[in-house]
DRENLUMDREN-260777 format. One record per residue (C-alpha): x, y, z. Coordinates in steps of 0.25 Angstrom, whole numbers, plus 5000, padded with zeros to 4 digits. Last residue first. Example, Ala and Ser with C-alpha at 12.3 -4.5 7.8 and 13.67 -1.06 7.14 Angstrom:
    c1    c2    c3
  5055  4996  5029
  5049  4982  5031
This chain:
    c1    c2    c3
  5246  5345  5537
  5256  5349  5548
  5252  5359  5558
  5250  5349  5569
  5239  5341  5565
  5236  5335  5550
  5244  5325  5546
  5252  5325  5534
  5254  5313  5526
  5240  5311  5529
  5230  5301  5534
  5217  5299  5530
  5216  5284  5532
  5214  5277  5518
  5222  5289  5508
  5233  5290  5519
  5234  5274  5520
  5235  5275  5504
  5246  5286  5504
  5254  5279  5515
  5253  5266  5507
  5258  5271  5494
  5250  5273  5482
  5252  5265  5470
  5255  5276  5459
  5271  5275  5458
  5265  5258  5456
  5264  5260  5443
  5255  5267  5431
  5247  5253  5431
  5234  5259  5430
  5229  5257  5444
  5242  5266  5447
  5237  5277  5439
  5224  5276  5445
  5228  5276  5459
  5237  5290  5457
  5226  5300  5461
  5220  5290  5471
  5230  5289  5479
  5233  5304  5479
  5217  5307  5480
  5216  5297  5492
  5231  5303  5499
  5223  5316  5500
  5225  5330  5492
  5230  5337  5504
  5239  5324  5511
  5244  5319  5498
  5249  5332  5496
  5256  5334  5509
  5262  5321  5504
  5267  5326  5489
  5271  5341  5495
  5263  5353  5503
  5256  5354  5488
  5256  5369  5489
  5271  5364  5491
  5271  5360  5477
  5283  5349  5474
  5294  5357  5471
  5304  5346  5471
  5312  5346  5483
  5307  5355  5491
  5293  5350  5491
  5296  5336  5489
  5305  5334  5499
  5296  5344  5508
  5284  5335  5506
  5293  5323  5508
  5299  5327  5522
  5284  5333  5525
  5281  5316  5525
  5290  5316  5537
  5303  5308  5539
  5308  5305  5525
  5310  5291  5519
  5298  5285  5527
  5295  5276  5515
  5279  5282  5516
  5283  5294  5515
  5290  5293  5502
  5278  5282  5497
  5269  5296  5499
  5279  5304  5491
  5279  5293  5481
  5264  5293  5480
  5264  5308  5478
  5274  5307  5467
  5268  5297  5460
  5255  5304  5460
  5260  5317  5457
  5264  5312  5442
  5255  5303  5441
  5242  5312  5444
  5247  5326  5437
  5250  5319  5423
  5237  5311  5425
  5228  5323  5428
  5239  5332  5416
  5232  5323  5405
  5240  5311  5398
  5237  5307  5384
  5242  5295  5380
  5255  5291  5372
  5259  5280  5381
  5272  5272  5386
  5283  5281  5378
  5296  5279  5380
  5302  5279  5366
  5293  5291  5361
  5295  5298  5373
  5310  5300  5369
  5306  5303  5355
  5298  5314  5360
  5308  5319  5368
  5314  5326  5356
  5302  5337  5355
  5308  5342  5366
  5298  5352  5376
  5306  5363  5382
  5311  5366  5393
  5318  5381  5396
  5332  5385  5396
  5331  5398  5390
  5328  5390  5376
  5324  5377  5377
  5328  5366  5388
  5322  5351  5382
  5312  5344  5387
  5312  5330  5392
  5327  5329  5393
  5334  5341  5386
  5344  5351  5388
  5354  5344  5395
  5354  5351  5409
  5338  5350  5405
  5335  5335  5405
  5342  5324  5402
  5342  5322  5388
  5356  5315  5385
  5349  5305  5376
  5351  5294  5386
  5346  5304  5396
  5333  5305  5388
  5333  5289  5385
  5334  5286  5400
  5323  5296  5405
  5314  5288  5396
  5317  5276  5402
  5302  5279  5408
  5302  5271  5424
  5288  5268  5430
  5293  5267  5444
  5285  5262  5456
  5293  5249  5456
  5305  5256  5458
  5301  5264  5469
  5300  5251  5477
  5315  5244  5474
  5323  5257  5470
  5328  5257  5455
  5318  5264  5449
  5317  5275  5460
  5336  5275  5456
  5333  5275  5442
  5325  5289  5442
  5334  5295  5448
  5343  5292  5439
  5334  5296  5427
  5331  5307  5434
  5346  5313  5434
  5347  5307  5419
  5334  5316  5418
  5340  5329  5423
  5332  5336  5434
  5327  5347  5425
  5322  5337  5415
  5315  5330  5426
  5310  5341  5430
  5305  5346  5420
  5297  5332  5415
  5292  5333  5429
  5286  5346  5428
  5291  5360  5437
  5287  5365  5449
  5277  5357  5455
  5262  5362  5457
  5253  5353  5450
  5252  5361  5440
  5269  5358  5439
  5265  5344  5436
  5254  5346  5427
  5264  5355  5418
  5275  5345  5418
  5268  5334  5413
  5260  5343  5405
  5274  5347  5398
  5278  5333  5393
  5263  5328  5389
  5260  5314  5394
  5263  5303  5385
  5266  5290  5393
  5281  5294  5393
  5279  5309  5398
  5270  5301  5410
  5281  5292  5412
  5290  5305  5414
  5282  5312  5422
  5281  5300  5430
  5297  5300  5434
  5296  5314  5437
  5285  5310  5448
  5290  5298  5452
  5306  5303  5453
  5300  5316  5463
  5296  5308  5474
  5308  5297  5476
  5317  5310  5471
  5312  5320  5483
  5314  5307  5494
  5326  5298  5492
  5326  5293  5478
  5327  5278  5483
  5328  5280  5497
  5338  5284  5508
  5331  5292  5518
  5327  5306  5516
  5330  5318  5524
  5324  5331  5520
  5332  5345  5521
  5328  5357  5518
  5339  5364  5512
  5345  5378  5517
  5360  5372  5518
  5360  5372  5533
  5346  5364  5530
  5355  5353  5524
  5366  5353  5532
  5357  5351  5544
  5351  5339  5538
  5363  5332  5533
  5367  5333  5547
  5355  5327  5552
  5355  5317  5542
  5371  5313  5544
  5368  5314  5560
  5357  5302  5560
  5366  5295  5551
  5365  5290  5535
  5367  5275  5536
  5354  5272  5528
  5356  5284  5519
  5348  5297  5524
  5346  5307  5512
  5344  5322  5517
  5336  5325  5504
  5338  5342  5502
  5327  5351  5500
  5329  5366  5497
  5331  5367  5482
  5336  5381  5477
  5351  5380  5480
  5351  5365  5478
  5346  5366  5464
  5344  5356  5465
  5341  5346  5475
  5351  5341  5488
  5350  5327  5491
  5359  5327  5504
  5361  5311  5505
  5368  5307  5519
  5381  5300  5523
  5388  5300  5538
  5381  5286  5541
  5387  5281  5528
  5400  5284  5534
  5411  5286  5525
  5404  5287  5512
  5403  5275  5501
  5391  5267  5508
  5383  5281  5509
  5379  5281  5494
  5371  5268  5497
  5363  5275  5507
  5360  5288  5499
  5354  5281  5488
  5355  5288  5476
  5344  5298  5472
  5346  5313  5473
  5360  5313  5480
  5367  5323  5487
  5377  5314  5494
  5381  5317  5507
  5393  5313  5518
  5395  5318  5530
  5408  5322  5537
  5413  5317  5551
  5422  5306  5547
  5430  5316  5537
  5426  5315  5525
  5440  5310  5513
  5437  5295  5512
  5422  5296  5513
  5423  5305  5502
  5428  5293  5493
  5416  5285  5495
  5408  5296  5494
  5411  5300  5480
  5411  5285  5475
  5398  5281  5481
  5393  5296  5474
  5399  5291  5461
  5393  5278  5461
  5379  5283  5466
  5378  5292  5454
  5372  5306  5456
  5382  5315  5451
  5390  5321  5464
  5384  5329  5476
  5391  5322  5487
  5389  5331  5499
  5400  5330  5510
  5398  5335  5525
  5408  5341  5535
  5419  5344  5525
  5433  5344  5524
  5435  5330  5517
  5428  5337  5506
  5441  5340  5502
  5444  5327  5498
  5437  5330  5486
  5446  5337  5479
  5442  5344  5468
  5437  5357  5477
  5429  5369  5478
  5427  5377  5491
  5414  5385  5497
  5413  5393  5507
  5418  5405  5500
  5407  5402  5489
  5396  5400  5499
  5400  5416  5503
  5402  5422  5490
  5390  5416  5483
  5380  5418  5494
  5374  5432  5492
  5373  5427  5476
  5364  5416  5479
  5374  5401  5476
  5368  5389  5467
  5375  5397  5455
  5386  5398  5462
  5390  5383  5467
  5386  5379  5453
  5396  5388  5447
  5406  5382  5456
  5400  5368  5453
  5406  5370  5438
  5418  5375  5444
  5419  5363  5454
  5415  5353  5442
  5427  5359  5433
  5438  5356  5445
  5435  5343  5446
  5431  5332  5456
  5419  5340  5463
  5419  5346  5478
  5413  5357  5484
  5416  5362  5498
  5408  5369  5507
  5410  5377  5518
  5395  5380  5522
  5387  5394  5524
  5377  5392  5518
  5380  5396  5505
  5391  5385  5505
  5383  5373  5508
  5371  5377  5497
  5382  5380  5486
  5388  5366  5490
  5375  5360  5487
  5372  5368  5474
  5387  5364  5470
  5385  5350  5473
  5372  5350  5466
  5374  5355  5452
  5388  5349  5453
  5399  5350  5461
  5401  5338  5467
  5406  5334  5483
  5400  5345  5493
  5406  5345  5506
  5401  5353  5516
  5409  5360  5528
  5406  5365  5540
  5395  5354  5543
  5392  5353  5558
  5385  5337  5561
  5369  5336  5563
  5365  5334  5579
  5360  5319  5581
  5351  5320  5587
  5336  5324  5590
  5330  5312  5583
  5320  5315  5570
  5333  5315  5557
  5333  5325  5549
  5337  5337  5558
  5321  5342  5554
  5319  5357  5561
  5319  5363  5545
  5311  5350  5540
  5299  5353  5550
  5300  5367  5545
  5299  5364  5531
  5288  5353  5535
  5281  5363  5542
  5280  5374  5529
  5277  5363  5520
  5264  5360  5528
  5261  5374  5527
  5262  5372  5512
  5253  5362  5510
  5244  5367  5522
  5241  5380  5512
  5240  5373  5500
  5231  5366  5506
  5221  5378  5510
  5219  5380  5525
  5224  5395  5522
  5223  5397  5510
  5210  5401  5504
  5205  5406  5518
  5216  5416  5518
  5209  5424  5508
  5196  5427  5515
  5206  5429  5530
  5213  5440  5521
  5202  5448  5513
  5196  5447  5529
  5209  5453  5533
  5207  5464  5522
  5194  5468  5527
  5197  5469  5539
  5210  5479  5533
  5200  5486  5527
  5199  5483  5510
  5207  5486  5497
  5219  5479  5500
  5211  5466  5508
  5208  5460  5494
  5220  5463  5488
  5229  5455  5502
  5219  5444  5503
  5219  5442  5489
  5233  5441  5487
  5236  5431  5499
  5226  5424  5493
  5234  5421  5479
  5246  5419  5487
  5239  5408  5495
  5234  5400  5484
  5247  5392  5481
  5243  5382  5470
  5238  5393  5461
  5250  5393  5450
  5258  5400  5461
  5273  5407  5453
  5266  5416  5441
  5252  5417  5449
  5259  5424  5461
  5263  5434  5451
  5250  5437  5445
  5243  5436  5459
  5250  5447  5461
  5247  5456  5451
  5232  5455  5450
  5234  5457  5466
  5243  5470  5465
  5233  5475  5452
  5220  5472  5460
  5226  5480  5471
  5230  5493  5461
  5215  5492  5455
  5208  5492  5469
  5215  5504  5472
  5228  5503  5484
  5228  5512  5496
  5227  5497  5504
  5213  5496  5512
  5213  5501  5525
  5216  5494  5540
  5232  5497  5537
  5231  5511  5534
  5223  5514  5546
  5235  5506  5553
  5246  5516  5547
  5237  5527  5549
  5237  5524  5565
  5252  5519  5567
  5256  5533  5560
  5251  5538  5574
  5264  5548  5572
  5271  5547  5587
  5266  5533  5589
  5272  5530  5575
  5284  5532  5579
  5285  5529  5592
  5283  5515  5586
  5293  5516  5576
  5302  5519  5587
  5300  5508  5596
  5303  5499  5586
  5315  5505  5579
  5320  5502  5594
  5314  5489  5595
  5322  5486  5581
  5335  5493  5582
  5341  5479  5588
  5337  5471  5576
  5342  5481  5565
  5330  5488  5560
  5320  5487  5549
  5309  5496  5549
  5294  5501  5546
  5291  5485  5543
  5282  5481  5531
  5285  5495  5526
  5291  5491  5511
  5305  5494  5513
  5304  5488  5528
  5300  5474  5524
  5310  5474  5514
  5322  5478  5526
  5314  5469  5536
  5316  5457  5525
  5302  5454  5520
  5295  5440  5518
  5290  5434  5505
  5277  5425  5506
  5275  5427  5492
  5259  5432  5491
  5263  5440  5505
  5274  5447  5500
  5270  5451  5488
  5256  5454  5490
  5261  5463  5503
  5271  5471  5495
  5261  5474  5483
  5249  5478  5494
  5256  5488  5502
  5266  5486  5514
  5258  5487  5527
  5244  5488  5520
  5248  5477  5513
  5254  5470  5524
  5241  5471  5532
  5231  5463  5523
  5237  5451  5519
  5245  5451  5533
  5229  5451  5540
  5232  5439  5550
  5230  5428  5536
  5243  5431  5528
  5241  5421  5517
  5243  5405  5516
  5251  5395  5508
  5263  5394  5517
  5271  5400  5508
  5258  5411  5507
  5260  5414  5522
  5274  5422  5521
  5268  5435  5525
  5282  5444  5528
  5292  5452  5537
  5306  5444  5538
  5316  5449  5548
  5328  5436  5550
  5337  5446  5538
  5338  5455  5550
  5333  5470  5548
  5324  5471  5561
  5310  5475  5557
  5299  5486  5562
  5285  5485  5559
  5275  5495  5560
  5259  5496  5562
  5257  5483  5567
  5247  5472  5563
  5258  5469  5552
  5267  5463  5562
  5257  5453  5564
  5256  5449  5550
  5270  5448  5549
  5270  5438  5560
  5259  5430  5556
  5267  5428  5542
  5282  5431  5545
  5289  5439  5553
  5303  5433  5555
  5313  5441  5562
  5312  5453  5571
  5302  5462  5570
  5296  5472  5579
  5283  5477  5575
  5277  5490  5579
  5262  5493  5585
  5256  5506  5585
  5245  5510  5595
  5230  5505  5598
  5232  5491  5593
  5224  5490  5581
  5235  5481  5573
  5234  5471  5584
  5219  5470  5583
  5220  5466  5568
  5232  5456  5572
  5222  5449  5580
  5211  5449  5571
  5218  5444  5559
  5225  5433  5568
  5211  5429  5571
  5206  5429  5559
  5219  5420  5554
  5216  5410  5565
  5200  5407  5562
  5204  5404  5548
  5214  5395  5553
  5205  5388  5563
  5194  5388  5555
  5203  5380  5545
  5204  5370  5556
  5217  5370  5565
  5215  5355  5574
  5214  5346  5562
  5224  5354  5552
  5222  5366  5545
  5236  5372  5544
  5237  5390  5548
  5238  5387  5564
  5251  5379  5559
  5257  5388  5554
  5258  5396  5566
  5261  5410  5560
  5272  5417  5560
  5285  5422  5561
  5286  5432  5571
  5295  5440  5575
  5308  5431  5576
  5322  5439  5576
  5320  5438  5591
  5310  5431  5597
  5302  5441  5606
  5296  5446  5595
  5289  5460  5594
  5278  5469  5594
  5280  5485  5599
  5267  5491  5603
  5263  5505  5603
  5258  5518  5613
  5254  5508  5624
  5242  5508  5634
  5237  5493  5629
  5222  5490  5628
  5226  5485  5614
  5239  5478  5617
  5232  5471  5631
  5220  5465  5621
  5231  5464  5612
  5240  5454  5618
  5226  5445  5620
  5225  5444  5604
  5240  5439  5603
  5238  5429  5612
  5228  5424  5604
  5236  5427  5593
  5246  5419  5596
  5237  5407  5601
  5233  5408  5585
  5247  5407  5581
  5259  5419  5580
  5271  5414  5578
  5283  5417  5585
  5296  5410  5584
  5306  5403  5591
  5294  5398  5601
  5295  5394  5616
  5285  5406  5620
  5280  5414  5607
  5287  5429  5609
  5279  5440  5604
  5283  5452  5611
  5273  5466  5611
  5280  5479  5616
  5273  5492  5620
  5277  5504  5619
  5269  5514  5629
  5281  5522  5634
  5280  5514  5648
  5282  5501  5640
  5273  5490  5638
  5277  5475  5636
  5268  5465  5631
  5275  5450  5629
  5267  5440  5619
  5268  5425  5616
  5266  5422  5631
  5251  5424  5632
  5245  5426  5645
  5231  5425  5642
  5226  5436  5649
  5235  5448  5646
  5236  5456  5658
  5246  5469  5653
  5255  5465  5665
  5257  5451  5659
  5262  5456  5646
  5271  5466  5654
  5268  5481  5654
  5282  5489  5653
  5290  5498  5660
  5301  5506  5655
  5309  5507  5641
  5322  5509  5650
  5321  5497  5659
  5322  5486  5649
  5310  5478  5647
  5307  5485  5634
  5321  5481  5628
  5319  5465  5632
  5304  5468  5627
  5311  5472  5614
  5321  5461  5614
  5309  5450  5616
  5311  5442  5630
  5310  5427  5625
């Protein structure tokens, strides 16, 4: 693709130029187009053939590293460097390249960054001033090279993003970003944004001198080409470069205050498990008060911590399934083609109905919301708002229409049931939407547990009938179960699919099972808390060995937060199903704190009880209620707390796989990710069986199992054929480990 600047510089007017092929590079490479005109500017295209974007990878820099053998010997007062992808600078890194795996050995890696460094290191010394044009996303790699140059210049379009992203993948800038973005925008901006990942809009990058401007996109080859005259005319280019290779104007005092600082607040949201922030740190302090070689060897010292590490592949390994997910159209042929959807439906106005429908109309969605009185549409109204970002509020609310009447709905592409979850009540509401849907329209049922194929016997067409489990909140949480009853169609999921990601989630599809996928994972686990609890473990160290562990909030939390008549339920239906029932070891202690109206913190009480300011509180009351339930008064430490609890959790994610209810093990990593919290420094329950080893898992939960805890401690077959062979959930080749 032709690159608007070289389309300009081609013209007629601007003169004659040098071609790439003219200037005799050797290798031939494709990814770059040379251009000189007769007034000695020169223009550089990156354009990476039969790519949508450009990353820069090790055969990038290679070629790269020949382009400058021409640039250096060059006879040209500057150099203008580009994108011949429009709005796309460049957005990377090849991951990949940055993953340990059979054929990319650590060396490999280390091997790779030094190399970047040196490459980017002799395009900073070019003998005349370099400007970068960008347009669009650039990001990691990318803003490191646009760093090498002595000025940026920016389009103004909300696409332009400037910034060092790599600690959400658990690594650091490794091509000399630690180093140069300080020296570029001083040391408090560049901790920040590269200890957050937080990339600048142009108009923020250019308030604190990351780019010198930022243009509309049709002034930026001019702005450009002035820039660069004007710093020919001054030599600014030369002090601004001197000023890069030195230490940063700071005293040793006021760069140990900015770390000492910093690492305070990364402390206060990173207990530890995500080193990356912590190195990112030390590279940039350390290299402050040093050369800018110096300062890169700070960096490549630092990135040796991280890069390679687990927590590191964990979350790279999140990152490809999250794309993998976004290209999915939920089922693996290449038809059908999901149905239009104008118009949704949403039948309940409750928590979830109105987070649903809040989701449909702020993107952009007709939407209609349904309940059977007027006193549940208010109450949904305020829902509806609450779920809504004050920018959106007046257009989702113009897109959206209330009403009692549920014939309404006969309007709308696709319905989504999200009454009180009782399977008699839903049969009943889809029974009688199937009199009042047109053929064409889909029926859904957001449903956390009821089965999805039995529900579909009361709807029009069971082959037009799909769960959408949405979680709550559903404006904060991204994942949604796409639900595939026995009859379900190919074009059903597909559509449910597209509806799903138009609304921002990411969508997984699930078949039809007892507690589908996020619920048959998570139930164990909660459920075990409260066995533990009834076999005399300590309320709060239940909860705190959980959330050491890494997820967000304790079992005994969450079960309050979710509402323990809702768990209960939940609860019932694992019990009931044939082959999880026998792994169950079911406390009817739930059942006396419902029967007692404690059921968790929209009553004020259930294990704990809410305090002032809303906050949990540890009840003296429950004591009774343990007293009637309890199986033991031993002592428990937090090694047994943490073993049982994850070791059911584990093993059911292992037997989830192992059922073939999703498509790809990354389909219960992301389930669990998105849906739960689980720790993505952990890479979810199957990428951790993979790091830590099937063997230690097996062996981890064996004892508990020899001493008749229950067969939620038997390992599965997949898990034992891992532990005997060496296989992995994961394989290692191709950039997914």
């Amino acid at each position: 693709m032709e690159s608007s600047i070289a389309r300009e510089a081609s013209s007629p007017e601007v003169g004659r130029f040098l071609t790439l092929n003219s200037l005799n590079l050797e290798n031939g490479a494709s990814s770059f187009q040379l251009e000189l005109a007769d007034d000695g500017v020169a223009t550089l295209t990156f354009d990476l053939p039969d790519e949508k974007v450009n990353v820069l990878s090790r055969t990038i820099l290679s070629e790269l590293d020949a382009v400058l053998d021409q640039l250096a010997g060059m006879p040209a007062t500057g150099l203008l460097v580009c994108s011949g992808k429009p709005g796309q600078f460049v957005a990377g890194a090849k991951i990949e390249e940055l993953l340990p795996t059979e054929g990319n050995s650590m060396d490999d890696i280390l091997a790779s960054l030094e190399k970047g460094q040196t490459v980017f290191a002799r395009f900073e010394a070019l003998p005349y001033p370099t400007v970068a044009l960008i347009d669009g996303a650039c990001l990691g790699g990318g803003a490191e090279f646009a760093l090498t140059m002595d000025e940026r210049v920016a389009t103004n379009q909300p696409k332009t993003q400037i910034g060092l992203p790599e600690v959400k993948l658990g690594l650091i800038p490794g091509w000399g970003g630690t180093q140069r973005l300080s020296r570029v925008v001083g040391l408090d901006h560049a901790l920040k944004a590269i200890t957050t990942g937080k990339p600048f809009t142009a108009s923020e990058a250019e308030a604190i001198g990351l780019v010198f401007d930022a243009v509309p996109v049709e002034r930026l080859i001019e702005e450009g080409h002035r820039v660069l005259a004007e710093l020919v005319a001054n030599e600014k280019w030369k002090t601004g470069r001197e000023q890069k290779r030195a230490p940063l104007p700071m005293t040793a005092e006021q760069i140990d205050y900015c770390r000492r600082m910093t690492t305070a607040q990364i402390r206060q949201r990173n207990r530890g498990e995500y080193p990356a922030p912590f190195a990112a740190i030390e590279a940039i302090c350390d290299g402050a008060s040093v050369s800018i070689e110096e300062g890169l060897a700070a960096e490549r010292a630092a990135g040796k911590k991280v890069f390679g590490g687990s927590v590191a592949s964990a979350m790279i390994g999140i990152f490809f399934e999250q794309n993998r997910l976004k290209k999915f159209r939920g089922v693996t042929t290449s038809e059908p083609e999901p149905a239009g959807f104008a118009s949704v439906g949403v039948l309940g106005a409750g928590t979830m109905g109105a987070g649903i429908a809040a989701a449909s109309a702020s993107c952009g969605i007709r939407t209609i919301m349904a309940d059977v009185d007027q006193s549940r549409i208010d109450s949904g109204l305020v829902s509806f708002r609450r779920a809504l970002g004050q920018a959106t509020e007046a257009e989702a609310l113009a897109r959206l229409n209330t009403t009692t009447d549920s014939t309404v709905l006969g309007q709308v592409d696709i319905v989504i049931e999200a009454v009180t979850e009782s399977e008699p009540l839903k049969a009943e509401v889809h029974s009688a939407l199937a009199e009042v849907l047109p053929e064409e329209s889909l029926q859904a049922t957001n449903t956390s547990t009821i089965s999805v194929s039995r529900l579909a016997k009361s709807a029009a067409d069971p082959a037009r009938f799909v769960g959408l489990h949405f979680f709550n909140p559903v404006n904060r949480m991204r994942l949604v179960e796409v639900i595939r009853g026995e009859a379900t169609s190919d074009q059903t999921v597909v559509t449910a699919v597209a509806l799903a990601k138009r609304l921002g989630k990411t969508p997984v599809v699930v078949q039809d099972s007892p507690g589908f996928l996020v619920n048959r994972i998570l139930l164990p686990y909660m459920n075990e808390a409260i066995v533990l609890l009834c076999e005399g473990a300590d309320i709060d160290l239940i909860d705190r060995v959980a959330m050491e562990w890494g997820m967000p909030m304790g079992p005994i939390a969450l079960n309050d937060l979710v509402g323990l008549d809702v768990t209960m339920g939940a609860f019932r239906v694992l019990e009931e199903a044939a082959e999880m029932g026998q792994r169950w070891m079911l406390t009817r202690l739930l059942d006396d704190l419902v029967a007692a109206g404690r059921m968790g913190d929209k009553t004020g009480a259930g294990f704990r009880k809410l305090g002032r300011r809303g906050r949990r509180e540890n009840d003296p009351a429950l004591d009774e209620f343990l007293a009637r339930h309890s199986t033991d008064t031993r002592k428990i430490g937090a090694e047994e707390i943490e073993g049982r609890l994850f070791s059911v959790l584990l093993l059911e994610a292992a037997r989830a796989w192992e059922d073939r209810i999703v498509a790809e093990p990354g389909d219960v990593d992301m389930g669990l990710v998105l849906g739960t919290g689980f720790p993505q420094f952990r890479g979810g329950p199957l990428r951790h069986c993979d790091q830590v080893g099937a063997g230690v898992v097996i062996a981890t939960a064996q004892p508990y199992f020899d001493s008749g805890l229950g067969a939620r401690f038997d390992a599965p077959k997949i898990l034992r054929n891992n532990a005997d062979t060496g296989a992995m959930f994961y394989p290692k080749h191709g950039g997914r480990t």
